[in-house]
VMD Tcl script that draws the C-alpha trace (Angstrom):
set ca {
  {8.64 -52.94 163.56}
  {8.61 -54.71 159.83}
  {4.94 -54.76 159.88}
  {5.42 -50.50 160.21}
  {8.33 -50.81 158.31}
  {6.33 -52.51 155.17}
  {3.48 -49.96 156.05}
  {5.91 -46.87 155.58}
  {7.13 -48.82 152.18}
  {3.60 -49.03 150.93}
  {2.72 -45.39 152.19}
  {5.79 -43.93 150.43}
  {5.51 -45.51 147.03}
  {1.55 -44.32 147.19}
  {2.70 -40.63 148.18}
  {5.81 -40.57 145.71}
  {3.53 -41.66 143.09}
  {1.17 -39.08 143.93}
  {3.52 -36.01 144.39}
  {5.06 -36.94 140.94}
  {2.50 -37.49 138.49}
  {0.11 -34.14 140.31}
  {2.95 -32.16 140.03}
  {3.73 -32.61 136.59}
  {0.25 -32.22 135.79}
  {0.45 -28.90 137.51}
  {3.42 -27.90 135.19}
  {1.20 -29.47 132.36}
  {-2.22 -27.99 133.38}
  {-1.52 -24.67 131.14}
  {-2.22 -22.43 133.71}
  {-0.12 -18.89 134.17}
  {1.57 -19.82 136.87}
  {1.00 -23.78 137.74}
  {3.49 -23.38 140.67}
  {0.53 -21.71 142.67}
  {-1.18 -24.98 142.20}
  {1.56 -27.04 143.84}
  {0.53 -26.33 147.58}
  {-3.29 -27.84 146.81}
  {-1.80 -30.70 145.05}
  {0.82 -31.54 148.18}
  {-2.37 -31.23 150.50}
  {-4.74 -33.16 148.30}
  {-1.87 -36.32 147.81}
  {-0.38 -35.62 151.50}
  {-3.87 -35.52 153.39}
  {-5.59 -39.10 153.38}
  {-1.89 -40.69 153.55}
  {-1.08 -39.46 157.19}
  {-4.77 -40.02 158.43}
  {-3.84 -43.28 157.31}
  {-0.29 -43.89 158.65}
  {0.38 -41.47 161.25}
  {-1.46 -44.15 163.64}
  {0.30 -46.48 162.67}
  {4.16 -45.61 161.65}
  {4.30 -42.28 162.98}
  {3.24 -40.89 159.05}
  {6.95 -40.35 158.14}
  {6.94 -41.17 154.58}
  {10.55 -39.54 153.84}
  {14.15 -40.10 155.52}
  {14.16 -36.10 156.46}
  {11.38 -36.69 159.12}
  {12.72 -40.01 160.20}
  {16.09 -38.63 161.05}
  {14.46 -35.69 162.66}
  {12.65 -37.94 164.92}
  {15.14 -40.72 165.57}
  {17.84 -37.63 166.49}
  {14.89 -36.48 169.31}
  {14.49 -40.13 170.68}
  {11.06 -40.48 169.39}
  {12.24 -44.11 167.57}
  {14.94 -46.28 167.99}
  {17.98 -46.69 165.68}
  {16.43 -50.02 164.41}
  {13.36 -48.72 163.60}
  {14.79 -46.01 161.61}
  {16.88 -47.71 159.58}
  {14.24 -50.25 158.74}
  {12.31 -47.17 157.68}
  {14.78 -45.48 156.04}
  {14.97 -48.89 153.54}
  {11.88 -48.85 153.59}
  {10.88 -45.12 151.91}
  {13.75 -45.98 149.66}
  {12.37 -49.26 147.95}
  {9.01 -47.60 147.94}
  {9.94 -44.15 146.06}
  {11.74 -47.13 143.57}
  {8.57 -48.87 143.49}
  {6.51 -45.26 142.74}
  {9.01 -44.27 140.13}
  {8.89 -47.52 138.02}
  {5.28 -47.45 138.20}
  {5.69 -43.99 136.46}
  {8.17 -44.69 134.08}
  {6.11 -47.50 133.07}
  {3.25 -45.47 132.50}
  {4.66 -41.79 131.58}
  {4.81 -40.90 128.28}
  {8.43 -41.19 127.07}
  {8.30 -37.16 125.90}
  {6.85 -36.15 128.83}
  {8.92 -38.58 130.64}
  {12.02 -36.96 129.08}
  {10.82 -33.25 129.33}
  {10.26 -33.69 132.94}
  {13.42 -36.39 133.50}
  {10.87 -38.68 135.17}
  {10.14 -35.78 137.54}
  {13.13 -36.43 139.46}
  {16.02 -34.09 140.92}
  {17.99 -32.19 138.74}
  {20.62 -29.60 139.51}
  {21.91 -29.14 136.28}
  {19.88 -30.25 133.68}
  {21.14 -29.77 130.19}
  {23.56 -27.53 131.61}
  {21.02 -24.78 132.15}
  {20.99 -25.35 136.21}
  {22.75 -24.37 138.97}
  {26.23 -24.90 140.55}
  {26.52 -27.43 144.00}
  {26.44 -25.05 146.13}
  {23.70 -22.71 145.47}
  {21.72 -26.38 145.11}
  {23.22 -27.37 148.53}
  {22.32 -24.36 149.96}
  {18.82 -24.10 149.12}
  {18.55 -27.65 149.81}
  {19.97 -26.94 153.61}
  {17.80 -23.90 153.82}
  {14.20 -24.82 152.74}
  {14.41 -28.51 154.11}
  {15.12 -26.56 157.82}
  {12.45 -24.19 157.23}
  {10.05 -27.32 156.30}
  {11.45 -29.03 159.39}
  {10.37 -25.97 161.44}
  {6.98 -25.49 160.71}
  {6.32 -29.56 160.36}
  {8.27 -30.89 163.65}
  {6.30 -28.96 166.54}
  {2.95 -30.19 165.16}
  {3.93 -34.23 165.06}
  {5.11 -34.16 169.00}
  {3.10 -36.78 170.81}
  {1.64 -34.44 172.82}
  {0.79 -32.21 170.57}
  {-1.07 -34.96 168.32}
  {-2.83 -35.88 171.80}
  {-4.20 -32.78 172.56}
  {-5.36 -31.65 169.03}
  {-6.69 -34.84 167.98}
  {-5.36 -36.99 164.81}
  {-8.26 -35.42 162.16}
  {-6.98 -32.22 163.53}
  {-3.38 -32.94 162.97}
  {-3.43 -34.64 159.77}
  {-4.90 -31.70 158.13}
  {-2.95 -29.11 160.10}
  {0.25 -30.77 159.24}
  {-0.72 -31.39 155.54}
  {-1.69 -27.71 155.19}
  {1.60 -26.50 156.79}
  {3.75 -28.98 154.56}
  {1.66 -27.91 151.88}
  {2.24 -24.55 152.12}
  {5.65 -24.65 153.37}
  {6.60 -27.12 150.29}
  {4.96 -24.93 147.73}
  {6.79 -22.42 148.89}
  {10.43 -23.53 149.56}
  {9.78 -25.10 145.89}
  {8.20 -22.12 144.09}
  {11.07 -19.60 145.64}
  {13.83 -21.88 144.96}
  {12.58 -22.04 141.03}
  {11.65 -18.52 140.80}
  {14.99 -17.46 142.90}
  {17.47 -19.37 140.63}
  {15.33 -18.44 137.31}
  {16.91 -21.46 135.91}
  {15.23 -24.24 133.57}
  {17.70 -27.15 134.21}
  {17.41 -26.55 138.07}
  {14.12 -28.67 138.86}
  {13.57 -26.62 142.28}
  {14.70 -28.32 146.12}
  {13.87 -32.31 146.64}
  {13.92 -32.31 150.26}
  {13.10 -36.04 149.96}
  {16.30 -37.85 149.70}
  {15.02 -41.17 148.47}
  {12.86 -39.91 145.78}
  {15.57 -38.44 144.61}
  {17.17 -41.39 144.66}
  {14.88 -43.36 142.86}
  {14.15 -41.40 140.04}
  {18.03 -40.90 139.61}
  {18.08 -44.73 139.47}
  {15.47 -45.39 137.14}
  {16.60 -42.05 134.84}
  {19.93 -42.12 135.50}
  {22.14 -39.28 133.15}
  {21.97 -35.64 134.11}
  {20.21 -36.51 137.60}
  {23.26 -38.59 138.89}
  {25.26 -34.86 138.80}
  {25.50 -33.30 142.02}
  {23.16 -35.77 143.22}
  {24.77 -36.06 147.08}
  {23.32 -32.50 147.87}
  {19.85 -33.70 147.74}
  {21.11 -35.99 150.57}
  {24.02 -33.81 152.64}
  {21.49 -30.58 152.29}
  {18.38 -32.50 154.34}
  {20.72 -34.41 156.80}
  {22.70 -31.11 157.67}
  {19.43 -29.22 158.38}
  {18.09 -32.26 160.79}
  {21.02 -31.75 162.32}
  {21.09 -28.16 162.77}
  {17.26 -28.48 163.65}
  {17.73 -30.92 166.17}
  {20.48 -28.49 167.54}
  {17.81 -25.42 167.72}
  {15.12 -27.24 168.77}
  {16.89 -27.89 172.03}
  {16.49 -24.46 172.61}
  {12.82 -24.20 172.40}
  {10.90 -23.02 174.61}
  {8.57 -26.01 176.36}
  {5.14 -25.85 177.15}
  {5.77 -27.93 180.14}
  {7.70 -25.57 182.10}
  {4.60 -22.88 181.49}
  {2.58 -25.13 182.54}
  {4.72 -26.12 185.51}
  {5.36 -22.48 186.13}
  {1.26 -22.37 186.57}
  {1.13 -25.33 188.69}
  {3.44 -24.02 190.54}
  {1.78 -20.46 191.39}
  {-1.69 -22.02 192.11}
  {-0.05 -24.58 194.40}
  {1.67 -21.59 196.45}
  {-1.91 -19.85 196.46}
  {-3.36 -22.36 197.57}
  {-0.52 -22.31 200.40}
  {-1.67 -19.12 201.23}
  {-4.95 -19.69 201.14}
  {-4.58 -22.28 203.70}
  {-1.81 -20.07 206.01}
  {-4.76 -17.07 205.92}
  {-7.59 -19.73 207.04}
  {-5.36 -20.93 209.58}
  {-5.00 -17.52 211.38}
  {-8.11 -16.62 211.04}
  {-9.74 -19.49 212.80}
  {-6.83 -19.09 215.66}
  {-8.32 -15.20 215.66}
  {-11.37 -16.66 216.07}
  {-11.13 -19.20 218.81}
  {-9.13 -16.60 220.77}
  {-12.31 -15.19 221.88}
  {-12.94 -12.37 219.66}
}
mol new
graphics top color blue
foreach p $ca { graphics top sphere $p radius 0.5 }
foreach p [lrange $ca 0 end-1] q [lrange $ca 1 end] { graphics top cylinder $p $q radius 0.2 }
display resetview
């Protein structure tokens, strides 16, 4: 568990690192609209990380999808919390690595590339932040969870999953992130986190304006596991399709065997 505890520390300072510095090179690149470039930059920084530690930890790399799993059973209370440490000592680790090497203007302009609700007092209130927060981390938790079943990662293969579930968080990132930007039309709002412990670190390492309202980037994603975990319960289950099947070629074959039976009694009767 510590050995896949350090792993998930090491995987989530490499992604946070990643996520941060690509994105604000989007927002730097010059283009029109550099939030259409967010979605290639999530699957380019997301990709080689969960071939790597999806064998290994599970490839949770943020608290959201370790609560989402530990609420289904799929890892013990122990394990999560040593992971949940974990993915917050290495977004800390990511974000002093970038403050380090940031320039301090862009560093400023983009307050480290952390979590801001109401920057400069040209964001949002709490509760539009909340929820969007609640909103786009249930829609990520949608299209991400189904894909990372055991099953599922068993009968697809892990090539197969790693780039499935990169493009869908890719996608469904760049999305919630664009809409929740273009939706609030507000500069100070820096867009949904749905990582709680990047958040966390940058707000550490910043401090100021991202310290304000700062618990939504938390309540938000733990609301929506719990709401998902709720739904999900209702999902339909391949298994009982498949046991449906089973079932209906097990009472043909029933048949099958009743028909064969008479026939050879017609049989031996004489006729």
């Amino acid at each position: 568990m510590w050995r896949a505890a350090v792993t998930e520390m090491v995987a989530t300072a490499c992604l946070v690192f990643a996520l941060t510095t690509t994105l604000i090179s989007c927002f730097e690149s010059g283009q029109t609209d550099p939030k259409l470039l967010v979605p290639v930059s999530i699957f380019i920084s997301g990709f080689p990380l969960l071939l790597a530690t999806i064998p290994l930890t599970g490839g949770h790399m943020n608290p959201v999808f370790t609560l989402a799993v530990a609420l289904k059973g799929g890892v013990s209370i122990a394990r999560a919390v040593a992971y949940f440490v974990a993915q917050c000592l290495g977004s800390l680790i990511a974000f002093a690595v970038v403050k380090a090497t940031m320039d301090g203007a862009t560093a400023e302009k983009y307050q480290l590339g952390g979590c801001a609700v109401n920057g400069g007092g040209s964001g949002v209130g709490a509760g539009t932040a909340l929820a969007l927060e609640f909103s786009c981390t249930f829609i990520l938790l949608f299209v991400a969870m189904p894909i990372l079943e055991e099953r599922r990662r068993r009968e697809l293969g892990l090539p197969t999953v790693c780039a499935t579930m990169c493009a869908a968080v890719a996608v469904a990132y760049g999305l919630v992130v664009y809409v929740s930007i273009t939706v609030t039309g507000r500069s100070g709002y820096s867009g949904v986190g749905l990582h709680p412990a990047r958040c966390w670190a940058a707000a550490v390492l910043f401090k100021g304006p991202l310290w304000e309202a700062h618990w939504v980037f938390w309540l938000g994603p733990f609301l929506a596991c719990l709401v998902y975990h709720a739904f999900s319960l209702a999902l339909p289950r391949e298994e009982l399709e498949k046991g449906d099947e089973h079932e209906e070629e097990h009472s043909g074959r029933q048949v099958d065997k009743f028909g064969s039976d008479v026939l050879k009694d017609f049989e031996v009767s004489g006729f």
